[in-house]
Steps between C-alpha positions, in 0.01 A plus 500: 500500500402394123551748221178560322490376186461685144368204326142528343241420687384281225770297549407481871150399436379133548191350370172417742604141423872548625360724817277205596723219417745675744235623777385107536863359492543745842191332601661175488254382204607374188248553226490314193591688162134429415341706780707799402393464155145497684585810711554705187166427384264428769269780613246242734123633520435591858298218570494157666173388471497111462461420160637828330818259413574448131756204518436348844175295573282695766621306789866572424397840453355524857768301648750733349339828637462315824863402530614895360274662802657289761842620362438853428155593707321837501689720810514874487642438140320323188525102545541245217141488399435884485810524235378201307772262554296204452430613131886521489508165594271398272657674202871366608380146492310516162731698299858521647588220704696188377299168451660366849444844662108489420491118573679567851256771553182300390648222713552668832132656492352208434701343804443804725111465440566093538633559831284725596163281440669236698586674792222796544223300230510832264737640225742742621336853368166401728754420821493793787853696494617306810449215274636613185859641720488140657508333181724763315792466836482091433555586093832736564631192774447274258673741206800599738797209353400585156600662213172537327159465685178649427520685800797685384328524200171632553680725769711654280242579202298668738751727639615566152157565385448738794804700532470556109141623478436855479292587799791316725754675330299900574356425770724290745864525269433840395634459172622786315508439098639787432733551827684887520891510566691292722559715861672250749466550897221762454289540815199307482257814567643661203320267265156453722603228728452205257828277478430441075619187338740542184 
C-alpha cells in the first residue's frame, strides 16, 4: 500500500487544460495544442440552429451539427446538439485552429456534402440518420491508414467539445469543482450510489 503523501495539495493540483489533455490521450485522441487553448475559453451557446455560426458558412454549420449528432446523439443523457458542440466547433475553427487544421476541416465538409449530393441528391444535414451513419461508416474506412483525416478530426473536436462542456461534465461526469478528501475503497452507498469522476 502507498503512503499518503504530505505534500500540498496545491502542488497536486492540475489545470482544466492538463485534466483534459490527459482525459482525451486515455481516449486515444490527440488534440492539437490549439483546441486546448480553445477549451480554456470556449463556453458554446446551447444552440445549433443553422446559421447561428460565426466563422463557418451556414452549410458548414449544419453539416457540422449533423456530423456531432450522429457521434454523440440525444440518449438518456444530453447529446452533442443539446450541449452546443456545434458552436464549439464553430469557435475552434475560427479562432484556435492552425491554417491547415481549418483548411482540413473546411475541406472535408465540403467533400462530405459533395458526396453526399452525388449519392442521395441532398447535402448531408438534410440526409435521414440511416443516411448520414452510411456516409459517416464510408468516411472512418476511408480515414483508417491515416495519420490525419477529417474524420479523426471532426471526431475528436466533438468529443472534446462535449466531454468539456458544463452540462456533460454535472450531469453525466458528475464533476465536482470543489471535490472533499480523498477516501479510497469506500462503499459505494456511502456516498449516494454515484461512481464520481476526479
Amino acid at each position: 500500500m502507498t503512503p499518503v503523501t504530505d505534500e500540498p495539495i496545491a502542488l497536486l493540483a492540475i489545470s482544466r487544460r492538463e485534466a483534459v489533455r490527459r482525459t482525451v490521450l486515455l481516449l486515444g485522441a490527440a488534440v492539437s495544442p490549439s483546441l486546448l487553448a480553445c477549451v480554456d475559453r470556449a463556453r458554446p451557446a446551447r444552440t445549433a440552429a443553422a446559421g447561428a455560426a460565426a466563422h463557418l458558412s451556414a452549410q458548414q454549420f449544419a453539416a457540422a451539427a449533423a456530423i456531432a449528432d450522429r457521434i454523440l446523439p440525444r440518449t438518456d443523457t444530453p447529446g452533442a446538439l443539446d450541449v452546443g458542440v456545434p458552436s464549439f466547433i464553430d469557435l475552434a475553427y475560427g479562432e484556435f485552429m492552425t491554417a491547415d487544421e481549418r483548411r482540413m476541416l473546411g475541406e472535408g465538409l465540403a467533400a462530405l456534402d459533395a458526396d453526399s449530393v452525388a449519392a442521395h441528391g441532398s447535402s448531408f444535414s438534410s440526409l435521414t440518420p440511416s443516411q448520414q451513419d452510411e456516409q459517416m461508416r464510408a468516411l472512418a474506412k476511408a480515414s483508417q491508414a491515416l495519420d490525419k483525416s477529417f474524420f479523426r478530426q471532426i471526431r475528436d473536436v466533438t468529443v472534446l467539445a462535449y466531454f468539456t462542456s458544463e452540462e456533460v461534465g454535472r450531469r453525466v461526469l458528475h464533476y465536482d469543482p470543489v471535490p472533499g478528501r480523498f477516501d479510497p475503497c469506500v462503499p459505494i452507498s456511502d456516498v449516494g450510489n454515484i461512481v464520481w469522476t476526479t
